[in-house]
N, C-alpha and C positions, 0 to 999 in steps of 0.2 A: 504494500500500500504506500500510497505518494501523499502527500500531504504540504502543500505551497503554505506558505506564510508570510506575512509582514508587518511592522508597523510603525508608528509612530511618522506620517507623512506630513504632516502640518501642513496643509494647502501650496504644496509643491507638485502640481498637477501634470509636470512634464514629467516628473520620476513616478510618479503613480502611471498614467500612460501607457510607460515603456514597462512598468511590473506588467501590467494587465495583459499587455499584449503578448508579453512571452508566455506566460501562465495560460493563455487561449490557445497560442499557438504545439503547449506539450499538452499530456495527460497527466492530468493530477485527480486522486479521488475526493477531494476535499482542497477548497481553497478558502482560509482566515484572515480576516484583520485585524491587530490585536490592540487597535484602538487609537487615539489622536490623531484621528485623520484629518481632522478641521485644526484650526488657529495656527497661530503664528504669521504662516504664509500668507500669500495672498490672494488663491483660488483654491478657498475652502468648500466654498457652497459649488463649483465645479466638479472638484475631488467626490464630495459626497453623491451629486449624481453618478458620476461614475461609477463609482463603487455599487449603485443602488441599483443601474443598468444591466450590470455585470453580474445580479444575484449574488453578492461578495458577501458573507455572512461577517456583521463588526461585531465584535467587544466591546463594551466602555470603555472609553480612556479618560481621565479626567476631564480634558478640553469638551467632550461630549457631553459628560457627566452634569458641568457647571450649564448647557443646554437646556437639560433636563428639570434640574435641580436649582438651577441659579448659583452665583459665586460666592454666595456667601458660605457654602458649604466648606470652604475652606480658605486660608488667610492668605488674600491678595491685597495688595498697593492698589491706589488709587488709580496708577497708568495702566495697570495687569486688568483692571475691572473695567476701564473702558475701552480698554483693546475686546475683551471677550465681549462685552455689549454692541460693538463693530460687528465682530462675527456673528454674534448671535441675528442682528439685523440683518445678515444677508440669508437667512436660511426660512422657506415657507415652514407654514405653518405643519404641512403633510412631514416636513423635513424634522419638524420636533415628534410631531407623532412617532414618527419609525423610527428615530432617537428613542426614546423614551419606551420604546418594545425591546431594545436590543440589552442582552444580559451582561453582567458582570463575568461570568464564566463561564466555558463549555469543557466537558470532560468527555472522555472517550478511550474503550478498553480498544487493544489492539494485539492478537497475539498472547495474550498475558502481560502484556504493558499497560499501565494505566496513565492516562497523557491527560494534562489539565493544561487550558488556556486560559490566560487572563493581561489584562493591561500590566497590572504589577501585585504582586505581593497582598492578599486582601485582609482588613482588620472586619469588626464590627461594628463601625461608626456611620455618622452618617456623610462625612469624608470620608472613603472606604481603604485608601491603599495607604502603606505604609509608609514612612518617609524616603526619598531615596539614603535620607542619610544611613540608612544601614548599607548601603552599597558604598558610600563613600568613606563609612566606620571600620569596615571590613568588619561588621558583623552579620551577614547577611545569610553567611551559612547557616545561623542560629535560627532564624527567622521561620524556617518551611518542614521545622521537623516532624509537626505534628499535621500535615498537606498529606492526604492519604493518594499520591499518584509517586509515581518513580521519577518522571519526568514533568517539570514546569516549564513553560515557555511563556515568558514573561515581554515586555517593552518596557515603555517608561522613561528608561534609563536609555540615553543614544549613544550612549558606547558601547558595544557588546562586549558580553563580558558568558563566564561558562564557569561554575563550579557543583559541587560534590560535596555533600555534607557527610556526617557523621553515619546520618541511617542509609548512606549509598543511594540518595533520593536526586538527580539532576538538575538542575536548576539553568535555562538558557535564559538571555538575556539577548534578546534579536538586535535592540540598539535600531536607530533613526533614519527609515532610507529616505528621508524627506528631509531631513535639515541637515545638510551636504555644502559643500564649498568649494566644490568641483563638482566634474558631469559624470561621477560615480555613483550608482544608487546600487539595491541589491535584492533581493528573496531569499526565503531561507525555504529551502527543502528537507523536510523530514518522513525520511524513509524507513518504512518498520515492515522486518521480516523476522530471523531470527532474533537479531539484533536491531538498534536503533544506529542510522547515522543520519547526523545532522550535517548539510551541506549548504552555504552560501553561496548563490549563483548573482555573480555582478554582472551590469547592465550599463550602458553609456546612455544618457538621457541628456534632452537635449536644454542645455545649460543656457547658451544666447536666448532660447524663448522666454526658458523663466527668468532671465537676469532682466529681459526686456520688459515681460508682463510685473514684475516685482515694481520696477523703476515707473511705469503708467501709473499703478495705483496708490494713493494715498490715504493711510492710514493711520489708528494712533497708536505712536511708539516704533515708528515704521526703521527708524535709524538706529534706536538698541538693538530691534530684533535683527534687523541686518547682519549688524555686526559680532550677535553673540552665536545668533544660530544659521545664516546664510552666508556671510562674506560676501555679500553684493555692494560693487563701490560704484 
C-alpha cells in the first residue's frame, strides 16, 4: 500500500500544484493533508479549492482551526490576529463549513501497523496541539508515549525532523512544503508492506509565479512573513 502525504503549505499555491499533479499522475491508495494549508501565503483560498477539487482528505492545522474556532483559541499578537482575519475574509462561507467537518485525526491499521495522522502532537484543550517547544526542548520523545499507533506522522513543525522513543513508537515530522525559499517543494510517501518506509519525493515548482503573485498582493504583515517564512525580496 502507497500512501502520499503533505503539509503545512501556507497559501503557496505553485508548490501545492506541482504536489497535486505528480500525486495524479502515480498510484497512491490514499492521499493526506496534514493541515495548514491556508495562511501565511498568499493564495490560501486558491490552495483550498484545490485541495477541495482534488477530493484531498485535510487534517486540522491550527491556521484552519482559528477558521473554525476563531483566534482566540490560542495566544496571538495583534498583527498575527489580523493577518488570520485577512484570510479568514477570503474564504466562503461553504469554505468554513467543510472546514469545520474536517477532523483532528485519522488513524489507520495497515499490515499490523497502526498509523495515526494529525497536524501535530494533540492535548485536551480547546487549543488542541502541543507546543512546538517540545521539539525545540528536545523533549518530544517524551510526549507520544502513551499515542497507541507505532507510527505518527505529524507537520506543524517545517523542518522535518524523524525520531524513536523509548516504546519503539515512530514519530515523523513531514516539515513545510509550502514555506520554501527556493523552487524546492516535496511529498512524502509512505509505503507499508512488511515493513514501513518512508520516502520524500522532491519536486521543482515554479518559484517566478509565486514570487510574482506574493509581490501583487497586499496584505497584513506581508514583509515579516516574507522574510521569516518565504524569502521573497
Amino acid at each position: 500500500m502507497k500512501i502520499a502525504v503533505f503539509s503545512d503549505i501556507h497559501g503557496n499555491y505553485e508548490a501545492l500544484k506541482v504536489i497535486i499533479d505528480d500525486i495524479n499522475s502515480n498510484k497512491y491508495d490514499e492521499v493526506i493533508c496534514l493541515g495548514d494549508l491556508i495562511g501565511l501565503g498568499p493564495n490560501s483560498k486558491e490552495c483550498l479549492d484545490l485541495l477541495r477539487k482534488n477530493n484531498i482528505p485535510l487534517i486540522l492545522g491550527n491556521h484552519e482551526l482559528y477558521c473554525v474556532l476563531g483566534p482566540k483559541i490560542n495566544d496571538m499578537s495583534e498583527d498575527e490576529e489580523e493577518h488570520h482575519y485577512w484570510i479568514e475574509s477570503l474564504l466562503s462561507k461553504d469554505d468554513i463549513d467543510y472546514l469545520s467537518k474536517c477532523k483532528l485525526s485519522y488513524e489507520k491499521s495497515i499490515n499490523n501497523y497502526k498509523l495515526l495522522f494529525e497536524h501535530f502532537l494533540l492535548k485536551d484543550d480547546k487549543y488542541p496541539y502541543l507546543s512546538l517547544d517540545i521539539v525545540r526542548n528536545g523533549v518530544v520523545k517524551d510526549c507520544y508515549n502513551e499515542v497507541d499507533s507505532d507510527y505518527i506522522f505529524v507537520g506543524h513543525e517545517h523542518e522535518a525532523f524523524k525520531c524513536v522513543n523509548k516504546n519503539n513508537k515512530t514519530l515523523v515530522c513531514l516539515g513545510s512544503s509550502g514555506c520554501r525559499k527556493d523552487d524546492d517543494t516535496f511529498y512524502t510517501i509512505i509505503e507499508v508492506n512488511n515493513k514501513i518506509n518512508v520516502i520524500k519525493k522532491h519536486l521543482k515548482y515554479d518559484r517566478k509565479s509565486f514570487e510574482n503573485r506574493f509581490r501583487r498582493i497586499d496584505y497584513p504583515n506581508k514583509e515579516k512573513i516574507n522574510e521569516i517564512f518565504f524569502g521573497v525580496n
